[in-house]
ZADO-1210 file (C-alpha; in nm, 4 decimals, padded with zeros to 6 digits):
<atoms>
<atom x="-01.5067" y="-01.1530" z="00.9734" code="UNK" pos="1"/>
<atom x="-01.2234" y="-01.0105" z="01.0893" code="UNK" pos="2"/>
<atom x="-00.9677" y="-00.8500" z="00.8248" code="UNK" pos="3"/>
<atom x="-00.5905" y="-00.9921" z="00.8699" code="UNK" pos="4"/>
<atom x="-00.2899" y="-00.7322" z="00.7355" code="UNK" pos="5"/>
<atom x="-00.0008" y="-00.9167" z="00.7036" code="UNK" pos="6"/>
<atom x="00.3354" y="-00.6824" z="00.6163" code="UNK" pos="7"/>
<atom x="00.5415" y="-00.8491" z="00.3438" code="UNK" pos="8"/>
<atom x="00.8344" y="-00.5299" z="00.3185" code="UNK" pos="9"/>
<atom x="00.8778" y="-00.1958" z="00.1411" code="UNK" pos="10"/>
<atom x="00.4787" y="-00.1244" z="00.0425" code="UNK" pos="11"/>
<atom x="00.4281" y="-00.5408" z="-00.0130" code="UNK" pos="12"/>
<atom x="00.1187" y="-00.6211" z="00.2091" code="UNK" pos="13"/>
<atom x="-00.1389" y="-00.9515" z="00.2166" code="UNK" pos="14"/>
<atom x="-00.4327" y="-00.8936" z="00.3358" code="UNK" pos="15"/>
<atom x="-00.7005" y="-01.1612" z="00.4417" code="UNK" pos="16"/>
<atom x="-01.0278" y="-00.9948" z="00.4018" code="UNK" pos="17"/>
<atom x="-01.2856" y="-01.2683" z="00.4924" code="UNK" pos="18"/>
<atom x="-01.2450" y="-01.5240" z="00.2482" code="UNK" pos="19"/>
<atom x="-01.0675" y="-01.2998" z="-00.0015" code="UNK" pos="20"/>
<atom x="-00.7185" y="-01.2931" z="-00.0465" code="UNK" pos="21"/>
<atom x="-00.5823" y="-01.0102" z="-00.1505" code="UNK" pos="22"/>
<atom x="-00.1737" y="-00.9108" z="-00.2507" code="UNK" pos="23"/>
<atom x="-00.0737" y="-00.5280" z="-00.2194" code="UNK" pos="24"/>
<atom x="00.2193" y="-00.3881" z="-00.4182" code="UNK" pos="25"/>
<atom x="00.3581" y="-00.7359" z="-00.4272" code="UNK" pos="26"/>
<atom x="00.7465" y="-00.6676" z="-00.4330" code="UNK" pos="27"/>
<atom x="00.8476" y="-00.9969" z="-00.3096" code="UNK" pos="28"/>
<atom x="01.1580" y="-01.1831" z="-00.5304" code="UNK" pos="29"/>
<atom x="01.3664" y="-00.8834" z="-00.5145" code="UNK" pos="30"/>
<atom x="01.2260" y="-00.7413" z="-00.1854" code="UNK" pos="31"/>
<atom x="01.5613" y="-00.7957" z="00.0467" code="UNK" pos="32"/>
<atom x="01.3087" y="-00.7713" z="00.3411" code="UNK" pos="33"/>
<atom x="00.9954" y="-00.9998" z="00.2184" code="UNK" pos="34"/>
<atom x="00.9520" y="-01.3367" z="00.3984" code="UNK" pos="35"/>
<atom x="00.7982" y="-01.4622" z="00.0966" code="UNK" pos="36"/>
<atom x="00.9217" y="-01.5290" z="-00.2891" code="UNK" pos="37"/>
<atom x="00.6106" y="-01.4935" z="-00.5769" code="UNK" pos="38"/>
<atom x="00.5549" y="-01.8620" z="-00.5829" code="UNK" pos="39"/>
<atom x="00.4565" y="-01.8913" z="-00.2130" code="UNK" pos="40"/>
<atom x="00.1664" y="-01.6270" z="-00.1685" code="UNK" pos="41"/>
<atom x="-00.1981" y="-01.6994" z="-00.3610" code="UNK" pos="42"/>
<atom x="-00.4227" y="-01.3738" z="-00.4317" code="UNK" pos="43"/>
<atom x="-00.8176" y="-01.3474" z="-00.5652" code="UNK" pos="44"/>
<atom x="-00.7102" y="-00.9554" z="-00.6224" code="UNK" pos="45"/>
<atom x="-00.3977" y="-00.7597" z="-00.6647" code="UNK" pos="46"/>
<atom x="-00.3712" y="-00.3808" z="-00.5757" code="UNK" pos="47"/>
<atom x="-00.1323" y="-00.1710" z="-00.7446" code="UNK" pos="48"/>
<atom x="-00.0293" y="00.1744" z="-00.6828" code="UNK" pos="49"/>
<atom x="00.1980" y="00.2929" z="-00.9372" code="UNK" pos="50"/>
<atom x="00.4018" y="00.1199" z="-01.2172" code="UNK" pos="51"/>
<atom x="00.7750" y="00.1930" z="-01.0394" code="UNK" pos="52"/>
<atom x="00.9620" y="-00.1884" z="-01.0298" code="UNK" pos="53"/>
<atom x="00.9553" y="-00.2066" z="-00.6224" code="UNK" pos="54"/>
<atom x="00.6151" y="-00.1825" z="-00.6363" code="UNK" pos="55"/>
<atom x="00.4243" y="-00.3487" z="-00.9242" code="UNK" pos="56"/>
<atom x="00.6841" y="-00.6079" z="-00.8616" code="UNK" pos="57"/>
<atom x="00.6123" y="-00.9447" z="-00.9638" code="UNK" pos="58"/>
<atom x="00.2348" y="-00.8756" z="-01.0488" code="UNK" pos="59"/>
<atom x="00.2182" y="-01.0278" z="-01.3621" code="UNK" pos="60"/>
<atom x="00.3760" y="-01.3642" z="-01.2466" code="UNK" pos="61"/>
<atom x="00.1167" y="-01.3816" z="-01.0081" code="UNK" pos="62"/>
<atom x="-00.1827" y="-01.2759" z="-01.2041" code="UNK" pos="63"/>
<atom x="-00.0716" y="-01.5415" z="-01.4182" code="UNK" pos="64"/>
<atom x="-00.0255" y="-01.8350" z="-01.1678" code="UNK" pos="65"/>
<atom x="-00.3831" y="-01.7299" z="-00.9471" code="UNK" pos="66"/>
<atom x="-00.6059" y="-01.5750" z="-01.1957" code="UNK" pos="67"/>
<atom x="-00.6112" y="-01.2816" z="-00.9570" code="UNK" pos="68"/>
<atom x="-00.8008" y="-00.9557" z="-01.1044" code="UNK" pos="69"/>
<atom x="-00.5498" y="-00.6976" z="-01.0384" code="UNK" pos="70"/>
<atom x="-00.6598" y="-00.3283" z="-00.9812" code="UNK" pos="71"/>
<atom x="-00.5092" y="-00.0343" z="-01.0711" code="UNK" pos="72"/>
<atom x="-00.4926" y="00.2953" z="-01.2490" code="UNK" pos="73"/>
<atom x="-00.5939" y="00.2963" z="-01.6378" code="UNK" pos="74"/>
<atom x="-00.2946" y="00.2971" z="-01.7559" code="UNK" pos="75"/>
<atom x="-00.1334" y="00.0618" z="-01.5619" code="UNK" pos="76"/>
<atom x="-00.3865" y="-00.1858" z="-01.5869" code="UNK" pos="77"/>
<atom x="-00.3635" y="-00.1295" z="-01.9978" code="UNK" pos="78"/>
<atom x="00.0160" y="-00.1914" z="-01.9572" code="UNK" pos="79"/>
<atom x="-00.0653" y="-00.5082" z="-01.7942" code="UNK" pos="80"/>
<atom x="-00.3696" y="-00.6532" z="-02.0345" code="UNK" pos="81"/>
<atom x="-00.0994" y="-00.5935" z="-02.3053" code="UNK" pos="82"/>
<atom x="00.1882" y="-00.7991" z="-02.0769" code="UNK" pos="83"/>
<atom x="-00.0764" y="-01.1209" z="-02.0651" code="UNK" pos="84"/>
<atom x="-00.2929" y="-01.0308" z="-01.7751" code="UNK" pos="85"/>
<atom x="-00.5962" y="-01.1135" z="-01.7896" code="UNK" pos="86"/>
<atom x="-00.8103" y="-01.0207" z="-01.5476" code="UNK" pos="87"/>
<atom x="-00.7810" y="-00.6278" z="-01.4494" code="UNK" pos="88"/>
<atom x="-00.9935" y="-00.3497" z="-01.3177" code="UNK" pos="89"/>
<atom x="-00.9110" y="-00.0489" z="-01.3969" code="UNK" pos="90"/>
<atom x="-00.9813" y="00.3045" z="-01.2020" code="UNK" pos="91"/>
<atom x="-00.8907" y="00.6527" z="-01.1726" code="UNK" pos="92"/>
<atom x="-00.8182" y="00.8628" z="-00.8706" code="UNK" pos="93"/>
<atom x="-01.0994" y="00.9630" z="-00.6784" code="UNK" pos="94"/>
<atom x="-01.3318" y="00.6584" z="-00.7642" code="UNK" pos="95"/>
<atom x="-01.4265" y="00.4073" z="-00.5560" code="UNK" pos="96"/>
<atom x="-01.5829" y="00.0544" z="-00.6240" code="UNK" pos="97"/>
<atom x="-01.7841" y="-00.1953" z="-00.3940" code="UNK" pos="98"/>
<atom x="-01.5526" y="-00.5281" z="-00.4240" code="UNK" pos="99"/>
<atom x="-01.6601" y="-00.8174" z="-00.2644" code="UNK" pos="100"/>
<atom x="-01.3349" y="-00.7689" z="-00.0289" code="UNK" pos="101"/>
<atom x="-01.4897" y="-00.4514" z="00.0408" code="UNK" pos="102"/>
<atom x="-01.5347" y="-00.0572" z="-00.0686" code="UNK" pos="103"/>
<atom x="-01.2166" y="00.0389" z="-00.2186" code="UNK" pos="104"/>
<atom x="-01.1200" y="00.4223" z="-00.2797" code="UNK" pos="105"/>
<atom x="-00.8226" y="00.5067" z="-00.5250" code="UNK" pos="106"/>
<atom x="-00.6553" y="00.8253" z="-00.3563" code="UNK" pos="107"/>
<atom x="-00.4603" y="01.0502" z="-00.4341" code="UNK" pos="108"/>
<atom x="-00.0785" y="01.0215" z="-00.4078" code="UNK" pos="109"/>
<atom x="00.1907" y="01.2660" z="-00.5016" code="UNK" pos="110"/>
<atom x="00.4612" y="01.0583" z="-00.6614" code="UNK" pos="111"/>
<atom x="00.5655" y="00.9618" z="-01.0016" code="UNK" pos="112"/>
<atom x="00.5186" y="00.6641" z="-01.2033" code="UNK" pos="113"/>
<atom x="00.6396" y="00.4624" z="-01.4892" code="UNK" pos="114"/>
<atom x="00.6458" y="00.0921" z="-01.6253" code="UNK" pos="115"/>
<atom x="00.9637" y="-00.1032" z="-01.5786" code="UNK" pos="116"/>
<atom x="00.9907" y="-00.0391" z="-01.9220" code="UNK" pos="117"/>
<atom x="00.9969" y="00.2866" z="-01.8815" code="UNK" pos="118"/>
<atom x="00.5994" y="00.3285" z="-02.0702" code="UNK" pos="119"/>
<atom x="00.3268" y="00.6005" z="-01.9150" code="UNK" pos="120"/>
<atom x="00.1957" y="00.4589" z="-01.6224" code="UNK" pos="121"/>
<atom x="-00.0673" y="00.7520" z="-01.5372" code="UNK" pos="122"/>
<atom x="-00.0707" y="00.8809" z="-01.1840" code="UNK" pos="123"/>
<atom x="00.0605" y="00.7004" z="-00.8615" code="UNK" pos="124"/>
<atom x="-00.2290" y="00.6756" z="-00.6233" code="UNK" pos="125"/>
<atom x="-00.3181" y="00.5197" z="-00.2869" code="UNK" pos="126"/>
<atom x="-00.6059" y="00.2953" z="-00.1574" code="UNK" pos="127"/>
<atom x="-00.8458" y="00.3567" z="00.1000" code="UNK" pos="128"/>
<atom x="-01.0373" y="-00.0265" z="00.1832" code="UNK" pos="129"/>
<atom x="-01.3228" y="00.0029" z="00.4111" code="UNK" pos="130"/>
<atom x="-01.4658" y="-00.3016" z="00.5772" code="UNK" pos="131"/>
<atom x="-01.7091" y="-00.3616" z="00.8202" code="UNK" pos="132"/>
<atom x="-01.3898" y="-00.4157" z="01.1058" code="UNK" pos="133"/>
<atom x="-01.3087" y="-00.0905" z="01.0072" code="UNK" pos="134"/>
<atom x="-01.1276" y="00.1309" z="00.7421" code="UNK" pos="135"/>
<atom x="-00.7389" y="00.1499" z="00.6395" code="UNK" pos="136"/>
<atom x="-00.5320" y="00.4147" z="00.4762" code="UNK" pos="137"/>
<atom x="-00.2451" y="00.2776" z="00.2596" code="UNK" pos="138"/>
<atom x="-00.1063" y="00.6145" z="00.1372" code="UNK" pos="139"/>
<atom x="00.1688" y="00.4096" z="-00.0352" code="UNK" pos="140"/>
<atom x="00.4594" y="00.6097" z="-00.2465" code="UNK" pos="141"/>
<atom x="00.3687" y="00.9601" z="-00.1635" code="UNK" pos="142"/>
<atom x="00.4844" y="01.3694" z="-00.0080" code="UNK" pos="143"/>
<atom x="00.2762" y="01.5202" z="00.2376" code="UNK" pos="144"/>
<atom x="-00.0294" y="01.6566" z="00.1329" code="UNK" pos="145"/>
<atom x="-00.3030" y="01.9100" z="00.2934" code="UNK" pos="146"/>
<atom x="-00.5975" y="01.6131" z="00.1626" code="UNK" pos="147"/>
<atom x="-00.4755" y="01.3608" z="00.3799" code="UNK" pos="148"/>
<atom x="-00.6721" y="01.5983" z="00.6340" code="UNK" pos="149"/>
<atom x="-00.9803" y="01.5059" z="00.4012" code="UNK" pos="150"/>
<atom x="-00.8957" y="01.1393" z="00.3553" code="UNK" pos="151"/>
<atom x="-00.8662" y="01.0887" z="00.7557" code="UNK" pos="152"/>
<atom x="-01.2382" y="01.2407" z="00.7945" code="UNK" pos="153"/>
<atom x="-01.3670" y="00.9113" z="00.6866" code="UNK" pos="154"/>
<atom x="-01.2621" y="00.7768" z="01.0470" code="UNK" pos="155"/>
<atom x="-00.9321" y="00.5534" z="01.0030" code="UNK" pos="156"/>
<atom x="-00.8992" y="00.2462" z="01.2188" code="UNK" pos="157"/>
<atom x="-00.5071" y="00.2104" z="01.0818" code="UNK" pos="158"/>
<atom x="-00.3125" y="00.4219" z="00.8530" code="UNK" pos="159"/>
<atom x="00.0505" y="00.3149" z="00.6579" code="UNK" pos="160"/>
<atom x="00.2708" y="00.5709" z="00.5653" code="UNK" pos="161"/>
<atom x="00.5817" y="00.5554" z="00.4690" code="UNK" pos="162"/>
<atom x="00.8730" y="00.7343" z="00.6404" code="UNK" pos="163"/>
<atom x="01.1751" y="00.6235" z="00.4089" code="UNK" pos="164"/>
<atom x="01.2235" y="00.9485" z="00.2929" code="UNK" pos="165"/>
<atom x="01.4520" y="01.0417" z="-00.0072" code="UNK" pos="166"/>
<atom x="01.2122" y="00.8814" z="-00.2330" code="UNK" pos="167"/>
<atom x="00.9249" y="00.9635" z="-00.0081" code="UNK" pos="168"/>
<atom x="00.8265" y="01.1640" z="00.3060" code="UNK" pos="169"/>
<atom x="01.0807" y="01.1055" z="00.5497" code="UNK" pos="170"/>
<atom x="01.0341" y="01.0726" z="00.9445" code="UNK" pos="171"/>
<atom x="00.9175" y="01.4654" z="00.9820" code="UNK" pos="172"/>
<atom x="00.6809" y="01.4989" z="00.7705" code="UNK" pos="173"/>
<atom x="00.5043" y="01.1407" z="00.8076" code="UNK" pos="174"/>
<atom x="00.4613" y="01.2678" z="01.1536" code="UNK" pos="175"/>
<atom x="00.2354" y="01.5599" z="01.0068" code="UNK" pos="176"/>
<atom x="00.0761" y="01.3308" z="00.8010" code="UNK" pos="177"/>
<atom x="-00.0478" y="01.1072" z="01.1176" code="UNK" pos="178"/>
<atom x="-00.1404" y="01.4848" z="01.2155" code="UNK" pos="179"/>
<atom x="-00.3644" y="01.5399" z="00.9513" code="UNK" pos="180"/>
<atom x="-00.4809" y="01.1347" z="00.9191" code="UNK" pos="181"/>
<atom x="-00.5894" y="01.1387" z="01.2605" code="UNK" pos="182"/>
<atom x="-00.6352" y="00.7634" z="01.2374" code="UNK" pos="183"/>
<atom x="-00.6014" y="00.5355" z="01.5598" code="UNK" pos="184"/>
<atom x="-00.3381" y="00.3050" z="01.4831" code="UNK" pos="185"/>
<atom x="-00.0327" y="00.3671" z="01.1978" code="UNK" pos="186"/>
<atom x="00.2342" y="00.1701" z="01.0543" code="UNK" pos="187"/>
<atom x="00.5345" y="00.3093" z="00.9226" code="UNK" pos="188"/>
<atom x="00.6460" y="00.1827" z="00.5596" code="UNK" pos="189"/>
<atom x="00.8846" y="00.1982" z="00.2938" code="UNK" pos="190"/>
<atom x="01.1469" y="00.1974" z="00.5053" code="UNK" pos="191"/>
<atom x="01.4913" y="00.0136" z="00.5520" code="UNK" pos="192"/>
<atom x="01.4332" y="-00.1908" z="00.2170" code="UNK" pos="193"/>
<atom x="01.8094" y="-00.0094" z="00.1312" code="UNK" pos="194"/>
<atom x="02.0291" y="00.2183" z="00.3107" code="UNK" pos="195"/>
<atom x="01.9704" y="00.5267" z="00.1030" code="UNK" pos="196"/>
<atom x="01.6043" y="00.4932" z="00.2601" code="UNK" pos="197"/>
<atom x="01.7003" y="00.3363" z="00.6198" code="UNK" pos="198"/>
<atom x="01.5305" y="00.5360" z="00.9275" code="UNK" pos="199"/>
<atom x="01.4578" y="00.4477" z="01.2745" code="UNK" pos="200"/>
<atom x="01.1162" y="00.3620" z="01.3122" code="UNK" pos="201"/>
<atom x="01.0858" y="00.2591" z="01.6337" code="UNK" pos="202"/>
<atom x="01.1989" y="00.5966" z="01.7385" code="UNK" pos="203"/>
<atom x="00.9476" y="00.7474" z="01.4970" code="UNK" pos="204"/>
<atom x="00.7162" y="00.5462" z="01.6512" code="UNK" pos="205"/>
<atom x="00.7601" y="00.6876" z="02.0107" code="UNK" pos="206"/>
<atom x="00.7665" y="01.0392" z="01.8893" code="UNK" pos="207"/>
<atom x="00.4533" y="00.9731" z="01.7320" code="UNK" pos="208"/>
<atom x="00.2646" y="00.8455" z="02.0813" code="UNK" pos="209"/>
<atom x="00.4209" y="01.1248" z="02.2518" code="UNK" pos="210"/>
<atom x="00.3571" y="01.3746" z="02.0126" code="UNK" pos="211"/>
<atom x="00.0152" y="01.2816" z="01.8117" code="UNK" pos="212"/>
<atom x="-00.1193" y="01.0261" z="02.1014" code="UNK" pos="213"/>
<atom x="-00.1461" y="00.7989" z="01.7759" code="UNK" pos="214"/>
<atom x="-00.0558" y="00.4232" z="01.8546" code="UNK" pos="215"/>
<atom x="00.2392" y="00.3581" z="01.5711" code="UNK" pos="216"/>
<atom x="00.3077" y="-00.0149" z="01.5649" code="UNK" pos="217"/>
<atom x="00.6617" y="-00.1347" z="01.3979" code="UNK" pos="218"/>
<atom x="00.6418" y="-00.4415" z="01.1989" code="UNK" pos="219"/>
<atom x="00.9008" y="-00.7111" z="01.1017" code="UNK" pos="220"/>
<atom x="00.8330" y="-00.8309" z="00.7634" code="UNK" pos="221"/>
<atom x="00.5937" y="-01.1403" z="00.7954" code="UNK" pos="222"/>
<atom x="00.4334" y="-00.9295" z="01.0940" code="UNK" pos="223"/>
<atom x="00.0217" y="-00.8837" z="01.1316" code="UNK" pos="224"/>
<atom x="-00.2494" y="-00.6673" z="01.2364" code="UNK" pos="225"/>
<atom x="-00.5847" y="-00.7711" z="01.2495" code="UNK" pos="226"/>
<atom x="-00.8931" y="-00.5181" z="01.2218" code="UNK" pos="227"/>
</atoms>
Protein backbone atom coordinates (compact mmCIF):
# COMPACT_ATOMS: atom_id res chain seq x y z
CA UNK A 1 0.00 0.00 0.00
CA UNK A 2 1.46 2.94 -0.78
CA UNK A 3 2.36 5.48 2.20
CA UNK A 4 0.84 9.19 1.57
CA UNK A 5 2.94 12.27 3.49
CA UNK A 6 0.91 15.05 3.51
CA UNK A 7 2.83 18.49 4.92
CA UNK A 8 0.54 20.36 7.31
CA UNK A 9 3.44 23.44 8.27
CA UNK A 10 6.34 23.98 10.69
CA UNK A 11 7.07 20.00 11.69
CA UNK A 12 2.91 19.26 11.39
CA UNK A 13 2.75 16.21 8.97
CA UNK A 14 -0.32 13.47 8.17
CA UNK A 15 0.65 10.62 7.04
CA UNK A 16 -1.60 7.84 5.40
CA UNK A 17 0.14 4.65 6.04
CA UNK A 18 -2.21 1.97 4.54
CA UNK A 19 -5.22 2.15 6.43
CA UNK A 20 -3.62 3.95 9.37
CA UNK A 21 -3.85 7.42 9.91
CA UNK A 22 -1.37 8.88 11.53
CA UNK A 23 -0.83 12.98 12.82
CA UNK A 24 2.92 14.18 13.31
CA UNK A 25 3.73 17.10 15.61
CA UNK A 26 0.22 18.31 15.04
CA UNK A 27 0.66 22.22 15.33
CA UNK A 28 -2.38 23.10 13.49
CA UNK A 29 -4.82 26.02 15.36
CA UNK A 30 -1.98 28.26 15.86
CA UNK A 31 0.15 27.06 12.88
CA UNK A 32 -0.12 30.46 10.59
CA UNK A 33 0.85 28.06 7.69
CA UNK A 34 -1.45 24.77 8.35
CA UNK A 35 -4.36 24.23 5.90
CA UNK A 36 -6.10 22.52 8.57
CA UNK A 37 -7.59 23.58 12.24
CA UNK A 38 -7.63 20.38 15.05
CA UNK A 39 -11.22 19.63 14.36
CA UNK A 40 -10.71 18.77 10.65
CA UNK A 41 -7.87 16.03 10.67
CA UNK A 42 -8.75 12.29 12.32
CA UNK A 43 -5.58 10.18 13.60
CA UNK A 44 -5.35 6.21 14.86
CA UNK A 45 -1.69 7.46 16.23
CA UNK A 46 -0.04 10.66 17.12
CA UNK A 47 3.83 11.16 17.01
CA UNK A 48 5.41 13.59 19.15
CA UNK A 49 8.85 14.81 19.26
CA UNK A 50 9.37 17.05 22.05
CA UNK A 51 7.01 18.89 24.50
CA UNK A 52 7.86 22.72 23.00
CA UNK A 53 4.04 24.39 22.19
CA UNK A 54 4.67 24.47 18.16
CA UNK A 55 5.08 21.08 18.26
CA UNK A 56 2.99 18.98 20.70
CA UNK A 57 0.43 21.47 19.63
CA UNK A 58 -3.03 20.54 19.94
CA UNK A 59 -2.30 16.78 20.81
CA UNK A 60 -4.40 16.42 23.57
CA UNK A 61 -7.56 17.86 21.81
CA UNK A 62 -7.11 15.35 19.37
CA UNK A 63 -6.29 12.35 21.43
CA UNK A 64 -9.38 13.24 23.02
CA UNK A 65 -11.78 13.64 19.99
CA UNK A 66 -10.10 10.21 17.95
CA UNK A 67 -8.95 7.97 20.63
CA UNK A 68 -5.61 8.16 18.88
CA UNK A 69 -2.60 6.38 20.93
CA UNK A 70 -0.09 9.04 20.86
CA UNK A 71 3.70 8.15 21.01
CA UNK A 72 6.31 9.77 22.52
CA UNK A 73 9.18 10.04 24.93
CA UNK A 74 8.47 8.89 28.71
CA UNK A 75 8.07 11.83 29.95
CA UNK A 76 6.06 13.39 27.62
CA UNK A 77 3.74 10.73 27.30
CA UNK A 78 3.46 10.84 31.45
CA UNK A 79 2.71 14.61 31.02
CA UNK A 80 -0.01 13.69 28.77
CA UNK A 81 -1.73 10.49 30.76
CA UNK A 82 -1.84 13.12 33.60
CA UNK A 83 -3.57 15.97 31.02
CA UNK A 84 -6.54 13.17 30.20
CA UNK A 85 -4.96 11.16 27.48
CA UNK A 86 -5.62 8.08 27.38
CA UNK A 87 -4.11 6.09 25.14
CA UNK A 88 -0.09 6.62 24.97
CA UNK A 89 3.02 4.69 24.18
CA UNK A 90 5.76 5.64 25.58
CA UNK A 91 9.64 5.19 24.36
CA UNK A 92 13.05 6.28 24.79
CA UNK A 93 15.67 7.23 22.27
CA UNK A 94 17.19 4.54 20.52
CA UNK A 95 14.17 2.04 20.69
CA UNK A 96 12.19 1.04 18.12
CA UNK A 97 8.69 -0.73 18.04
CA UNK A 98 6.82 -2.78 15.24
CA UNK A 99 3.37 -0.65 14.93
CA UNK A 100 0.92 -1.82 12.76
CA UNK A 101 1.67 1.54 10.63
CA UNK A 102 5.00 0.19 10.54
CA UNK A 103 8.67 -0.10 12.39
CA UNK A 104 9.13 3.07 14.14
CA UNK A 105 12.70 4.21 15.53
CA UNK A 106 12.87 7.13 18.18
CA UNK A 107 16.23 9.02 17.20
CA UNK A 108 18.16 11.06 18.47
CA UNK A 109 17.71 14.86 18.25
CA UNK A 110 19.76 17.64 19.73
CA UNK A 111 17.25 20.17 20.95
CA UNK A 112 15.58 21.04 24.11
CA UNK A 113 12.29 20.34 25.48
CA UNK A 114 9.68 21.34 27.91
CA UNK A 115 5.78 21.16 28.50
CA UNK A 116 3.78 24.25 27.74
CA UNK A 117 3.71 24.43 31.24
CA UNK A 118 6.97 24.67 31.49
CA UNK A 119 7.24 20.66 33.32
CA UNK A 120 10.37 18.13 32.28
CA UNK A 121 9.64 16.86 29.09
CA UNK A 122 12.83 14.42 28.78
CA UNK A 123 14.79 14.58 25.57
CA UNK A 124 13.59 15.92 22.09
CA UNK A 125 13.98 13.10 19.63
CA UNK A 126 13.18 12.26 16.00
CA UNK A 127 11.41 9.32 14.21
CA UNK A 128 12.66 7.05 11.75
CA UNK A 129 9.18 4.97 10.12
CA UNK A 130 10.09 2.22 7.87
CA UNK A 131 7.52 0.70 5.59
CA UNK A 132 7.56 -1.67 3.03
CA UNK A 133 7.41 1.60 0.21
CA UNK A 134 10.35 2.54 1.85
CA UNK A 135 11.88 4.36 4.93
CA UNK A 136 11.64 8.21 6.08
CA UNK A 137 13.79 10.35 8.26
CA UNK A 138 11.85 13.06 10.18
CA UNK A 139 14.82 14.58 12.09
CA UNK A 140 12.32 17.15 13.44
CA UNK A 141 13.69 20.08 15.99
CA UNK A 142 17.34 19.38 15.85
CA UNK A 143 21.58 20.81 15.18
CA UNK A 144 23.66 18.90 13.02
CA UNK A 145 24.97 15.88 14.24
CA UNK A 146 27.92 13.34 13.10
CA UNK A 147 24.93 10.20 13.71
CA UNK A 148 22.82 11.37 11.11
CA UNK A 149 25.76 9.62 9.05
CA UNK A 150 24.58 6.41 11.06
CA UNK A 151 20.85 7.05 10.80
CA UNK A 152 21.13 7.46 6.78
CA UNK A 153 22.91 3.85 6.61
CA UNK A 154 19.55 2.35 6.98
CA UNK A 155 18.89 3.46 3.20
CA UNK A 156 16.42 6.62 3.27
CA UNK A 157 13.82 6.87 0.55
CA UNK A 158 12.98 10.72 1.93
CA UNK A 159 14.48 12.68 4.64
CA UNK A 160 12.84 16.18 6.43
CA UNK A 161 15.03 18.48 7.91
CA UNK A 162 14.51 21.53 8.90
CA UNK A 163 16.43 24.60 7.66
CA UNK A 164 14.71 27.47 9.78
CA UNK A 165 17.63 28.08 11.58
CA UNK A 166 17.82 30.29 14.77
CA UNK A 167 15.94 27.73 16.59
CA UNK A 168 17.36 24.99 14.48
CA UNK A 169 20.00 24.23 11.78
CA UNK A 170 19.76 26.83 9.34
CA UNK A 171 20.25 26.49 5.40
CA UNK A 172 24.23 25.54 5.79
CA UNK A 173 24.28 23.12 7.86
CA UNK A 174 20.95 21.19 6.74
CA UNK A 175 22.91 20.95 3.59
CA UNK A 176 25.60 18.79 5.55
CA UNK A 177 23.04 17.01 7.07
CA UNK A 178 21.56 15.78 3.49
CA UNK A 179 25.50 15.08 3.26
CA UNK A 180 25.64 12.78 5.90
CA UNK A 181 21.68 11.39 5.38
CA UNK A 182 22.46 10.44 2.01
CA UNK A 183 18.77 9.78 1.48
CA UNK A 184 17.16 10.12 -2.13
CA UNK A 185 14.60 12.60 -1.77
CA UNK A 186 14.47 15.58 1.23
CA UNK A 187 12.10 18.08 2.31
CA UNK A 188 13.03 21.10 3.95
CA UNK A 189 11.00 22.02 7.28
CA UNK A 190 10.49 24.31 9.98
CA UNK A 191 10.75 27.00 7.98
CA UNK A 192 8.85 30.36 7.24
CA UNK A 193 6.21 29.56 10.10
CA UNK A 194 7.60 33.37 11.40
CA UNK A 195 10.06 35.75 10.15
CA UNK A 196 12.70 35.24 12.79
CA UNK A 197 12.89 31.63 11.09
CA UNK A 198 12.02 32.64 7.28
CA UNK A 199 14.68 31.16 4.62
CA UNK A 200 14.55 30.52 1.02
CA UNK A 201 13.98 27.08 0.39
CA UNK A 202 13.63 26.84 -2.97
CA UNK A 203 17.07 28.18 -3.29
CA UNK A 204 18.21 25.67 -0.69
CA UNK A 205 16.68 23.31 -2.66
CA UNK A 206 18.76 23.95 -5.89
CA UNK A 207 21.95 24.15 -3.99
CA UNK A 208 21.17 20.94 -2.67
CA UNK A 209 20.73 19.12 -6.39
CA UNK A 210 23.71 20.88 -7.46
CA UNK A 211 25.71 20.29 -4.64
CA UNK A 212 24.60 16.75 -2.94
CA UNK A 213 22.76 15.38 -6.33
CA UNK A 214 19.90 14.88 -3.60
CA UNK A 215 16.33 15.62 -5.10
CA UNK A 216 14.96 18.42 -2.38
CA UNK A 217 11.26 18.91 -3.04
CA UNK A 218 9.55 22.32 -1.56
CA UNK A 219 6.17 21.89 -0.23
CA UNK A 220 3.19 24.30 0.25
CA UNK A 221 1.38 23.44 3.31
CA UNK A 222 -1.44 20.90 2.31
CA UNK A 223 1.30 19.52 -0.23
CA UNK A 224 2.07 15.45 -0.61
CA UNK A 225 4.55 12.89 -1.28
CA UNK A 226 3.75 9.50 -1.70
CA UNK A 227 6.35 6.54 -1.00
Amino acid sequence: MATEIRWLGHNAWAIMAGKHRLLLDPFLNDNPLSPKKADQVEADFILVSHGHGDHIGDTVEIAARTGATVIGIFEVCQWLSAHGVKNVHAMNLGGSYPFPFGRLTMTLALHSSSMPDGSYAGNPCGFLLAREEGTVYFACDTALFSDMKLIGAVGLDLAAVPIGDNYTMGPADALEAVRLLKPRRVVPIHNGTWPIIAQDADRWARQVLEETGVEALVLQPGGMIVL
